[in-house]
KEMI-757642 format. One record per residue: x, z, y of N, C-alpha, C in turn; residue in three letters. Coordinates in steps of 0.2 Angstrom, whole numbers, plus 5000, padded with zeros to 4 digits. Each point is the difference from the previous one (the first is absolute). Example, Ala and Ser with C-alpha at 12.3 -4.5 7.8 and 13.67 -1.06 7.14 Angstrom:
506650394972499650005006500450005006Ala499849965005500450015006499650035005Ser
***
This chain:
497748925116499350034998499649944998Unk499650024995499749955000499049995001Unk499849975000499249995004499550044995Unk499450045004499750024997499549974997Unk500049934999499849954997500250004993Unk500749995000500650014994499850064996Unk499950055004499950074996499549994996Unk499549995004499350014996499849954994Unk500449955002500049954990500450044997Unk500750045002500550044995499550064998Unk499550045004499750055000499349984993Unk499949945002499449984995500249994993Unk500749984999500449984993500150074998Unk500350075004500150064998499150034996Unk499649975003499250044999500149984991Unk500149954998499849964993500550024996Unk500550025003500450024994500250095002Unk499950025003500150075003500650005004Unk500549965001500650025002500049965008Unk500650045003500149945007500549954998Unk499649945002500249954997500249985009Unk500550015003500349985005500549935002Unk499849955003500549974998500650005004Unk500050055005500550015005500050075002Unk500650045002499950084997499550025007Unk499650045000499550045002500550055006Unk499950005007500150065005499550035002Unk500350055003499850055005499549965003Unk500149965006499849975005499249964997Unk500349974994499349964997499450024999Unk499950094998499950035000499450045005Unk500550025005499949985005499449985005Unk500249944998499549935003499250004995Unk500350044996499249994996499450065006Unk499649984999499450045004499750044994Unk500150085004499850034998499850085003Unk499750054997499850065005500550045000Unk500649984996500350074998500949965000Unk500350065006500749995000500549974995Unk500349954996500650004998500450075000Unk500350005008500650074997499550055003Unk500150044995499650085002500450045000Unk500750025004500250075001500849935000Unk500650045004500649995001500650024994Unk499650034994500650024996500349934999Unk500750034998500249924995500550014994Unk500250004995500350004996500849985001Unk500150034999500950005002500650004994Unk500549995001500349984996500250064995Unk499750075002500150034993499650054997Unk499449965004499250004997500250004990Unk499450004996500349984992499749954999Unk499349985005499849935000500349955003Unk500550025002500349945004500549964998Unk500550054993500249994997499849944996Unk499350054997499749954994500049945002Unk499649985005499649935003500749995001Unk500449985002500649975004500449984994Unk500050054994500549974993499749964996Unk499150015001499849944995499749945004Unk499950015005499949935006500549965000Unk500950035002500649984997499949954998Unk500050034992500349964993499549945000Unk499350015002499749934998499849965008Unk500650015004500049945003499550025008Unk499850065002499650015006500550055007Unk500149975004500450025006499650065001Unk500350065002499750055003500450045003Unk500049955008500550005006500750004997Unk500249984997500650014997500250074997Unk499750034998500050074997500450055006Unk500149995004500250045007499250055004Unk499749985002499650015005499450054994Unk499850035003499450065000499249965001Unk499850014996499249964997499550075005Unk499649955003499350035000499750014994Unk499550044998499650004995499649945000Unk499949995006499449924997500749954999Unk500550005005500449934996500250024992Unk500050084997500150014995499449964993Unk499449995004499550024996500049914998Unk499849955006500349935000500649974996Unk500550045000500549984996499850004994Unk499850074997499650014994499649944995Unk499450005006499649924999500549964998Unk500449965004500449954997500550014996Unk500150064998500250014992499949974995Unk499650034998499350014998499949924998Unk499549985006500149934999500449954999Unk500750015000500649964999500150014992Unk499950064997500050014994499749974996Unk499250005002499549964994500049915002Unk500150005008500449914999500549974995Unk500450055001500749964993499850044997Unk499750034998500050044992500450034998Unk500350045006500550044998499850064993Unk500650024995499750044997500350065002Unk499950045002500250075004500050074993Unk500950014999499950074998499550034997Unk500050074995499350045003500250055005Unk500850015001500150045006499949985007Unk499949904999499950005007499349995000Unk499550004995499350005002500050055004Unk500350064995499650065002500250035008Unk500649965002500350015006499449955005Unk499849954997499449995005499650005002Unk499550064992499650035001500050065008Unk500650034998500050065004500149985007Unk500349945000499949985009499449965002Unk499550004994499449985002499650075003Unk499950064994499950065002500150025006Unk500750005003500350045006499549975005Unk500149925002499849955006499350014998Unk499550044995499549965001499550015003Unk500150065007499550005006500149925004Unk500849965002500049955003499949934996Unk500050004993499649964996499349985001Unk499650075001499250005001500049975008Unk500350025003500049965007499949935000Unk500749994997500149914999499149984997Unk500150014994499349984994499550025005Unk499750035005499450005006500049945002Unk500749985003500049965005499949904995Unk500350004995499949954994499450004998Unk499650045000499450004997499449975006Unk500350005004499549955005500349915000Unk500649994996500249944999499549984992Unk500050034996499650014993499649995001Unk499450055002499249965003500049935000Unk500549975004500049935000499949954996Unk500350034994500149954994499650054991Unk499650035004499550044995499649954996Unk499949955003499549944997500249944997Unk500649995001500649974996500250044994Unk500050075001500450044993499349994997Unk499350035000499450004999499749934995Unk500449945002500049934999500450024991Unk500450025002500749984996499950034994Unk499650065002500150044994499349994997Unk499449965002499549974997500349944995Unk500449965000500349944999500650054992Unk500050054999500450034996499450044995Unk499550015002499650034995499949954993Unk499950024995499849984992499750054996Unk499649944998499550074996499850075003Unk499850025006499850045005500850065001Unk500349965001500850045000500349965005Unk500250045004500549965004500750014998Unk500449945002500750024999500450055002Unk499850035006500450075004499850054993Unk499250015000499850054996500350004991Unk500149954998500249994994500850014998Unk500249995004500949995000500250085003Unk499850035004499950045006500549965006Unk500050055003500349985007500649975000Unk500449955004500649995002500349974994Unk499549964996500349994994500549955001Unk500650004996500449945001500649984994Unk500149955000500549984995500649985001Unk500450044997500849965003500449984994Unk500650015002500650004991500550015004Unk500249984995501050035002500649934992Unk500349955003500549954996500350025002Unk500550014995500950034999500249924995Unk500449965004500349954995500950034998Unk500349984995500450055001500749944994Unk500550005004500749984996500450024999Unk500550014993500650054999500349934995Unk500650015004500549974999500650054998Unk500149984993500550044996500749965001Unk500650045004500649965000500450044995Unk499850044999500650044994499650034996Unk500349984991499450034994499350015002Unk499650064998499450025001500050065004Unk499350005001499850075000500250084999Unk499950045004500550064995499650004992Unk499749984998499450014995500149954996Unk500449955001500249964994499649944999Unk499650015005499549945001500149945006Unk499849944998500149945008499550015001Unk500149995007499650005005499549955000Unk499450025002499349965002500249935002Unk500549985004500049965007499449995003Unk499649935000499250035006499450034994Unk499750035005499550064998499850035007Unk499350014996499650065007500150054996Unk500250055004500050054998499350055002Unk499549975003499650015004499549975000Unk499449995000499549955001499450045001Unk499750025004499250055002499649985003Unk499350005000499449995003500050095002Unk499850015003499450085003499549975004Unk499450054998499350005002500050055002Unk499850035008499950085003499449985005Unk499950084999499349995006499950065002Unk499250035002499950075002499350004998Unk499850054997499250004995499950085006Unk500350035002500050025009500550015003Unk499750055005500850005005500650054995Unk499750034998500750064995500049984995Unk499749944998500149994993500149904998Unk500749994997500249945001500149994992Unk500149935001500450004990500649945001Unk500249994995500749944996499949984996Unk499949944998500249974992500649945002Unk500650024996500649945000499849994993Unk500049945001500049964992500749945000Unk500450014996500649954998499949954995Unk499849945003499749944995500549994997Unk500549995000500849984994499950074994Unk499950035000499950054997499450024992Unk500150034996499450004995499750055001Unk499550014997499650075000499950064997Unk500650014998500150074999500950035001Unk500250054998500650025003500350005003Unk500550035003500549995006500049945004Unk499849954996500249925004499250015001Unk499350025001499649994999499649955008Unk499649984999499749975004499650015005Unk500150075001499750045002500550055002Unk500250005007500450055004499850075001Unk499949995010499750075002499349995002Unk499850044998499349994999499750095003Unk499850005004499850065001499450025006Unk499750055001499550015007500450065003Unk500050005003500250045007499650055005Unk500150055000499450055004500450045007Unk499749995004500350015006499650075005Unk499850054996499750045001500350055002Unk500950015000500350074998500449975010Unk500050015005500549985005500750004999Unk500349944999500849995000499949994992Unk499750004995499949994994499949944997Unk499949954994499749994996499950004995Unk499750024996500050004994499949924993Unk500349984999500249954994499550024995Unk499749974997499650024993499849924997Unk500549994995500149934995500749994997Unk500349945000500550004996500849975008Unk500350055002500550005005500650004997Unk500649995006500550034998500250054997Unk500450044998500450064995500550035009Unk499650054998500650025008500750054998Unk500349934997500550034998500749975004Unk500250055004500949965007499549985002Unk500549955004499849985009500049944998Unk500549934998500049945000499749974995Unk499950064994499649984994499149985001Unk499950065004499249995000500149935007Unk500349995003499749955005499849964998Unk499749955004499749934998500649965000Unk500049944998500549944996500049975009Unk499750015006499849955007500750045004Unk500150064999500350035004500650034997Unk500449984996500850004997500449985005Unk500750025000500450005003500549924995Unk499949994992500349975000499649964994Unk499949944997499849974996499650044996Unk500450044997500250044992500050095002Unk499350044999500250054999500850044998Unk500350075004500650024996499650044992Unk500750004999499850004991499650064998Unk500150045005499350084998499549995002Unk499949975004499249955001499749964994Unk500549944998499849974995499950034993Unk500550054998500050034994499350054999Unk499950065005499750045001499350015003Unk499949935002499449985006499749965000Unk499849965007499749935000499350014992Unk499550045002499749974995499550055002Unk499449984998499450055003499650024993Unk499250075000499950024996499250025001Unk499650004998499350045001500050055001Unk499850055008499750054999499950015008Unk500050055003499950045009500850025002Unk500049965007500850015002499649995009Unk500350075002499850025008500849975005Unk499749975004500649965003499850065009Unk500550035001500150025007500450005004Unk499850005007500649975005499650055006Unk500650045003500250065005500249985005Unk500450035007500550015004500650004998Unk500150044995500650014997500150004991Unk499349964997500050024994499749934998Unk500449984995499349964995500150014992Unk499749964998499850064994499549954994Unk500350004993499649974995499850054995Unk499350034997500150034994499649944997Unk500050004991499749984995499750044993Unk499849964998499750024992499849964996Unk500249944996500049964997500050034991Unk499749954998499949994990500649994998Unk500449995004500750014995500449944998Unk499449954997500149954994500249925003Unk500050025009500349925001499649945002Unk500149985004499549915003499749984996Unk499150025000499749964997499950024993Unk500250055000500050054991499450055001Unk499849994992499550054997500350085001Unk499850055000500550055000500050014994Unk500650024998500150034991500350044999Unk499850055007500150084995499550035005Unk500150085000499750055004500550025006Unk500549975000500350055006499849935007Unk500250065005500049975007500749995003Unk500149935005500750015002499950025009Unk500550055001499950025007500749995005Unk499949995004500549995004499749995009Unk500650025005500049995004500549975006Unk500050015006500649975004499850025007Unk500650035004499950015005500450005005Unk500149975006500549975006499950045005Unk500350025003500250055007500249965005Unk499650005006500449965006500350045006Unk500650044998500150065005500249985006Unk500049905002500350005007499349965003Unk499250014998499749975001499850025008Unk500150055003499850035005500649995007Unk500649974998500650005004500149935003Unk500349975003500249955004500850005001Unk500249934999500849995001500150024991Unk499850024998500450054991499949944995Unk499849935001499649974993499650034996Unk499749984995499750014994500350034995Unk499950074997500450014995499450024995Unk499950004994499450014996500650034993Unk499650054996500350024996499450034994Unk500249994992499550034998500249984992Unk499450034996500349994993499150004995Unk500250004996499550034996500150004992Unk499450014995499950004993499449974998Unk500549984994499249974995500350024992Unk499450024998499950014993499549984995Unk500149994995499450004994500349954995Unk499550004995500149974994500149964998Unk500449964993499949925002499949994991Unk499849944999499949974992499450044997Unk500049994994499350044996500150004994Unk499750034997500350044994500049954992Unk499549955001499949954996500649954999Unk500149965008500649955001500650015002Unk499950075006500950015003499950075000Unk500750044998500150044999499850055008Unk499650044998499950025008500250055005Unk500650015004500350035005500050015005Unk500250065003500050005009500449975003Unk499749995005500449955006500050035008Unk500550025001500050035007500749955002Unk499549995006500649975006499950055007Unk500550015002500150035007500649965005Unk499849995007500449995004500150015008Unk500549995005500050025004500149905005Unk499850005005500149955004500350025007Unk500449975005500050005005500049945005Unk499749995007500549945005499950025005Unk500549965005500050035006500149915004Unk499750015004500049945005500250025008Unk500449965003500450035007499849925002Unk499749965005500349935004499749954993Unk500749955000499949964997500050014991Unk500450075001500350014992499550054996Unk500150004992499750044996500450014995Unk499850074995500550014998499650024993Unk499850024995499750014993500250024997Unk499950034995500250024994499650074995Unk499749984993499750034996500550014993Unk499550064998500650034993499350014997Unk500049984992499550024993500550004996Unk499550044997500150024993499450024993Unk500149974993499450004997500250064996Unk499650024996500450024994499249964996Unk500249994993499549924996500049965002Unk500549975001500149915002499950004993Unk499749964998499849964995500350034994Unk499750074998500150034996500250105001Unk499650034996500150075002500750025000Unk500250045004500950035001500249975006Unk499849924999500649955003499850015008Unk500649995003500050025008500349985003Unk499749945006500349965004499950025006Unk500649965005499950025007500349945002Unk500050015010500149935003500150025007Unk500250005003500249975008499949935003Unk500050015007500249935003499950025007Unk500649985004500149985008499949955003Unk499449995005500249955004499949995004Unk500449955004499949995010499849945000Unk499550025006499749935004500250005006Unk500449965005499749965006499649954998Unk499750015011499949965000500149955005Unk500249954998500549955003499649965007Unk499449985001499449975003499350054997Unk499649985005499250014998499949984995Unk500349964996499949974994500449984993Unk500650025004500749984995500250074998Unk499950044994500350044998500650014995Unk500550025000500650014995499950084995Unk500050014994499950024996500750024994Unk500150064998500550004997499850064995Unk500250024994500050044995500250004993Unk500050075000500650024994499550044996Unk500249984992499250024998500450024990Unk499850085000500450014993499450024997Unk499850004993499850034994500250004994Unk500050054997500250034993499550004996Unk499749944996499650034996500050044991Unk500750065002499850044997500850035000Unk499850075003500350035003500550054995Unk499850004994500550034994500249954998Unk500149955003500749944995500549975008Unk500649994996500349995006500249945002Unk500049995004500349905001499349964999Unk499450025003499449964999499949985005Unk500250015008499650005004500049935004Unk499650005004500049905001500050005008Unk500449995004500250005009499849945001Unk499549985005499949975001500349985009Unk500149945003500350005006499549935005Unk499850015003499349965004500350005007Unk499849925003500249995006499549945002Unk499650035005499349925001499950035007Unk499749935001499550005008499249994999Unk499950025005498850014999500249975006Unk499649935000499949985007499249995000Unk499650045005499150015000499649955006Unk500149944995499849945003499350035004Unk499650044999499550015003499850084997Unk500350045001500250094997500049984992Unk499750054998499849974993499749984996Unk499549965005499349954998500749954996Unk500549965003500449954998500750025001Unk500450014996500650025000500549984995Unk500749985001500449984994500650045000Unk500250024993500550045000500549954993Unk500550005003500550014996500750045000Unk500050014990500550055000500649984994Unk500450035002500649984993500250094998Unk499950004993500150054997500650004996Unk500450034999500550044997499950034994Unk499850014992500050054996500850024997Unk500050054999500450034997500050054996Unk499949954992499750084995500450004993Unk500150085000500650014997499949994993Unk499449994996499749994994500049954999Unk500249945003499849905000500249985005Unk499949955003500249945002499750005008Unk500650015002500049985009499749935002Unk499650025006499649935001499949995009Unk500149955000499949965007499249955001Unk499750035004499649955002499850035009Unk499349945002500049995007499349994998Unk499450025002499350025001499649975006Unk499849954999499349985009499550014995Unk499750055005499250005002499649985004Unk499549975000499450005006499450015001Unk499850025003499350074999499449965005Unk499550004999499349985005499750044999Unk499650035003499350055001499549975003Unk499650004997499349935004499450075001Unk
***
C-alpha cells in the first residue's frame, strides 16, 4: 500500500493530464483511509464469476498485465470499480492501444460501476482541492495570445506514435510475387495527436512522416473526430479503416504475425473518407460505414458510395468455464476506378470469421471472397487457420496456414502459404518482437523460403 502522500502527487499528475497517473496500483483500503462523508462500499452485492461484467474486467485486466484475485474469487462492486480505475490507468501509462471492441468494452464497465465511480471521485475530490492552485498556476503558464493550452488543443490532448522496424531475410528465391525482399525497413513509422474538444466529442490525426502527400502511401493516415453521444457507440467521421474481415481492418500493433494473411493484405489494410459507427454489446460488436469509394487520401471520382459492414457475436459472453467463442461475418460493396483513367467496376467482398479461446490456447480462422479483384468478372478468394498459445505471460507460439486464389476461373494459381513465429511482449504491446519463418508455395512461380523479425514501440 502505498502513502497518501504518494497518492496525492500521483493524483496531481492525473489532474494536468486527465488520467490517473498512479504510480503503484490503487486499492480498496487506500480509499478507504481518504476522509470523507460518504461510505466507500454502499450495499453487499458483489460480482461473481458469472456476472457479464466479471467476465469483461477479468479478460481485459488479464491480457494487460493487472491481478484480479487470480480470476477465481467474486468482486465487490467497489473492489470491481478500483480495479476498473487501474485499468484505465495502466492503459494510458503504457499507451496501450486498446481494440475498438475493447474501448467499447470499457466504456460499458465504466456505465455499469458508475454509481461506485462517483463515490470514489467524492472522496478524490477532497485530495484535488489540494492542488487547485498548482493546476491554476500551470494552466496560467500555458496561456498565449489569450488561449490557454487546455482551451486550444482541447482536453487531454496528447502525442504518441507507433515504430515498426522490420527484417526479411530471403533463404529461397523471392517472394510469391516475384519480388526480393525489402530486408530492413519500417514498415511503420506514426506520430498521432488526440484530445477531447468535450466529453463526447474527441478527435485523431496520425500523420506518417516517411510517407508523401497524397495516395495510398499518403502522409496522412487516420484522421478522424469521434462522437460519443449514442451509448455503447461511436461514430467515426473522417478518413478510417474499410470494415472489411476481421484481420484486415485491424491495426498493424495487434497482428498475430509480422505480415498480414494474404486476404488482409490483398483486400484490406487500407482506409477511406466517410462515417463508420463502431459498437460494442454483451454479446455484439459491431461496424457499419459509408465511405467515397476512391481510397486513402483521394478525391472522389465518381458519384457512387461504398457501403459495407461487419458484425461479431459473443454467444459465450454470459457463461463461465466455456472460453471465449465469437463468430461473425459481413459485406462490403461499391465502385472502384472512373471513367476517364480506370475502367470502372463493382467490387463486392463478403466474409465470414471465427475464434475460440479455452486457457492458454486459441484457435482462428477467416474465409473471403472478392468478386473485381483488379478487374470486372475476376473473382478471388482466401482462407487462413491459426493457433496461438500461450507459452508464458509473454512468450507466445503462433502457427498458420494461409491459402489465396487470385482468381478463381484459372486453375493452378493459387499461392499456400505456411507461417511458424513467436510474439514475445516485452511490455504487452507498447514493445514487442515477433519473429516468423514463412513458407510460400505458389503454383504460378517460384517457391520461396524466408524468416521475418519485427519490432514494434508505442510511445
Amino acid at each position: 500500500m502505498f502513502s497518501k502522500k504518494l497518492f496525492s502527487v500521483a493524483l496531481a499528475a492525473s489532474v494536468f493530464v486527465g488520467l490517473p497517473a498512479f504510480s503503484k496500483t490503487l486499492t480498496l483500503q487506500d480509499l478507504q483511509d481518504l476522509p470523507s462523508s460518504a461510505p466507500v462500499v454502499q450495499s453487499n452485492d458483489v460480482v461473481n464469476k458469472h456476472h457479464w461484467a466479471y467476465k469483461r474486467l477479468v479478460n481485459i485486466s488479464s491480457k494487460y498485465g493487472l491481478d484480479v484475485k487470480n480470476g477465481k474469487k467474486a468482486l465487490t462492486r467497489d473492489e470491481a470499480a478500483v480495479l476498473l480505475v487501474n485499468l484505465v490507468g495502466k492503459i494510458e501509462q503504457e499507451k496501450i492501444n486498446l481494440s475498438e471492441s475493447e474501448s467499447a468494452q470499457v466504456q460499458i464497465l465504466k456505465e455499469e460501476f458508475s454509481q461506485e465511480l462517483s463515490v470514489m471521485a467524492e472522496r478524490i475530490a477532497n485530495l484535488q482541492a489540494s492542488v487547485d492552485s498548482l493546476k491554476g498556476s500551470v494552466s496560467k503558464m500555458g496561456k498565449s495570445k489569450g488561449k490557454s493550452f487546455t482551451h486550444y488543443y482541447g482536453k487531454n490532448f496528447k502525442i504518441g506514435g507507433l515504430l515498426q522496424a522490420r527484417f526479411d531475410g530471403n533463404l529461397r528465391d523471392a517472394d510469391h510475387n516475384g519480388v526480393t525482399g525489402k530486408n530492413f525497413s519500417f514498415p511503420v513509422a506514426e506520430f498521432r495527436f488526440k484530445g477531447q474538444v468535450h466529453e463526447k466529442v474527441d478527435y485523431l490525426v496520425s500523420m506518417v512522416p516517411s510517407r508523401n502527400y497524397s495516395g495510398t502511401s499518403a502522409l496522412i493516415g487516420e484522421t478522424r473526430v469521434g462522437l460519443k453521444f449514442i451509448p455503447n457507440n461511436d461514430i467515426l467521421i473522417g478518413q478510417t479503416r474499410l470494415p472489411i474481415g476481421h484481420e484486415g481492418a485491424k491495426s498493424p500493433t495487434t497482428l498475430d504475425f509480422a505480415q498480414r494473411a494474404q486476404i488482409g493484405r490483398r483486400f484490406n489494410n487500407t482506409r477511406d473518407i466517410g462515417v463508420k459507427v463502431a459498437g460494442g454489446y454483451k454479446y455484439l460488436d459491431y461496424y457499419l460505414g459509408v465511405y467515397n469509394g476512391s481510397g486513402q487520401n483521394q478525391s472522389d471520382s465518381n458519384n457512387q458510395m461504398s457501403l459495407g459492414g461487419w458484425a461479431m457475436f459473443k454467444p459465450l459472453a454470459d457463461t463461465e468455464g466455456y472460453g471465449d467463442l465469437r463468430l461473425g461475418g459481413g459485406y462490403f460493396t461499391g465502385k472502384t476506378g472512373n471513367t476517364r483513367a480506370l475502367a470502372e467496376y463493382e467490387q463486392d467482398t463478403w466474409g465470414f470469421y471465427g475464434d475460440y479461446k479455452l486457457g492458454s490456447a486459441t484457435i482462428k480462422g477467416e474465409y473471403s471472397k472478392r468478386q473485381g479483384f483488379g478487374g470486372a468478372g475476376t473473382k478471388a478468394d482466401g482462407w487462413y487457420l491459426t493457433g496461438l498459445y500461450d507459452l508464458t505471460e509473454k512468450l507466445q507460439l503462433a502457427v498458420r496456414l494461409d491459402r489465396f486464389d487470385p482468381n478463381t476461373q484459372t486453375a493452378s494459381n493459387d499461392i499456400t502459404e505456411y507461417a511458424i513465429g513467436t510474439n514475445y511482449f516485452i511490455n504487452g504491446k507498447a514493445l514487442k518482437l515477433q519473429v516468423d519463418g514463412v513458407y510460400s508455395e505458389n503454383k504460378a512461380g517460384r517457391d520461396a523460403l524466408k524468416f521475418v523479425v519485427l519490432t514494434q514501440y508505442m510511445f
